[in-house]
C-alpha angles and dihedrals in degrees: 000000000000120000120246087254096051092044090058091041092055087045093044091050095044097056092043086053089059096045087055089044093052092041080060107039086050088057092046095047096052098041095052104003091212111067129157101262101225114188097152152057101270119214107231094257093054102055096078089048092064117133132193119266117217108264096248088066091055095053089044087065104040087054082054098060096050095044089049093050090039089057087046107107091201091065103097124216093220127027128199124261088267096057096046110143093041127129108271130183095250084056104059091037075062101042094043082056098052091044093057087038095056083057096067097210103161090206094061095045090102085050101056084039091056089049095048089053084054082057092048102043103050097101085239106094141045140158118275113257093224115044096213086063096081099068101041111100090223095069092056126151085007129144094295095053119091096174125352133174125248107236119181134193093222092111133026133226131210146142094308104048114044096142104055139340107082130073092189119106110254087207090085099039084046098046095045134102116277108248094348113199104185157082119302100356135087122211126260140166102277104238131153086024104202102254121232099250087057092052092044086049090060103032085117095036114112089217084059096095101044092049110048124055111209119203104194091067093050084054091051083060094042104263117139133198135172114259108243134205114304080002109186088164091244108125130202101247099176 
C-alpha cells in the first residue's frame, strides 16, 4: 500500500496533468474549434482514424479537468521559490473562469465572474504598482503573476531548430527588430509589427510607453534595423 506522501504526490501530479491538459486543449479549441478529443492511451493503428469532436465536447472536457485539479486538496495554493512555474490552485480557479468566459454564454457569466472574485480575493494576487513591472525579467513570478512559465536562456533557438533545441520564449526573437544595431534592444526577425491605429488609439494611454517600441525614435538616437515585412516601424516592447 502507498505511503500518505506518495498518495498526495499522485493526487498532486494528476491534477497538475489536467490542468496542463485543459491549458492546451483551450489553446486548440480557439485556434481551430474542431480538435480530436484524446482522453486515452491510442493503440498505434488508431491514431490516424481520429475524428474531431464538436467544440462543446472539448470544452466539456476541459471544464472537467479543472474542476477535477481545483477539487484536489494536494494542489497547493502557493508553491517555494524552487518550484516556481508549477500548477497552483489559484491557477486553475483562473484558468476554469476564462474558460467559461471564451464561451460567451450570457447565462454563466455570473458564474466566470464568481470564480474570478475566488482569484481576487485570495489574498494571493494583486495589480503591480508600477505597470512596467510586468514585462522586466527581473519581476518575474511577482504579485501580478497566477501561473508563468518558466522560460530559460540555457539553450538558444533559431532558423534551423524550431522543434526542439531552445527554452527560451520565440516570442521575443520573433517580435524583435531585423539586424538591430543599438542601445537596450537584441535583434530579432521583425514580425507582428504594432500598426499604426493601434498606436493612434493609444497615443494618451500611460502603458503606452511600455508597450510600443517606436523606431523612429531609435533612428533619431542612431540605432538601425532592417525594415521588415508590413513594416510601420511600431514595435511590440512587452
Amino acid at each position: 500500500e502507498a505511503s500518505g506522501i506518495e498518495d498526495t504526490f499522485k493526487a498532486k501530479t494528476a491534477a497538475e496533468a489536467k490542468f496542463l491538459r485543459a491549458f492546451f486543449y483551450f489553446d486548440l479549441v480557439r485556434f481551430f474549434e474542431n480538435v480530436p478529443l484524446i482522453t486515452s492511451t491510442l493503440a498505434a493503428d488508431a491514431i490516424y482514424t481520429q475524428v474531431q469532436a464538436k467544440s462543446s465536447d472539448v470544452y466539456a472536457q476541459i471544464e472537467q479537468d479543472l474542476n477535477d485539479a481545483r477539487n484536489t486538496f494536494e494542489l497547493p495554493s502557493t508553491v517555494p521559490p524552487d518550484e516556481l512555474g508549477r500548477v497552483t490552485q489559484g491557477a486553475v480557479t483562473a484558468l476554469l473562469g476564462k474558460v467559461i468566459l471564451y464561451q460567451n454564454d450570457e447565462s454563466r457569466m455570473a458564474e466566470a465572474a464568481f470564480i474570478f472574485d475566488e482569484v481576487i480575493n485570495a489574498g494571493i494576487y494583486d495589480l503591480e504598482f508600477d505597470y512596467a513591472n510586468i514585462f522586466s525579467s527581473d519581476n518575474e513570478c511577482r504579485v501580478e503573476s497566477i501561473f508563468e512559465i518558466q522560460y530559460a536562456a540555457n539553450q538558444r533557438g533559431g532558423w534551423e531548430n524550431f522543434g526542439n533545441g531552445t527554452e527560451g520564449n520565440y516570442d521575443v526573437q520573433f517580435f524583435g527588430m531585423r539586424d538591430y544595431v543599438g542601445p537596450i534592444y537584441a535583434n530579432g526577425w521583425s514580425f507582428c509589427p504594432v500598426t499604426e491605429e493601434l498606436v493612434a488609439f493609444m497615443q494618451n494611454d500611460p502603458r503606452a510607453e511600455h508597450t510600443i517600441i517606436d523606431g523612429n525614435d531609435l533612428k533619431q538616437q542612431g540605432a538601425s534595423y532592417t525594415e521588415g515585412y508590413q513594416n510601420t516601424d511600431y514595435f511590440i516592447k512587452k
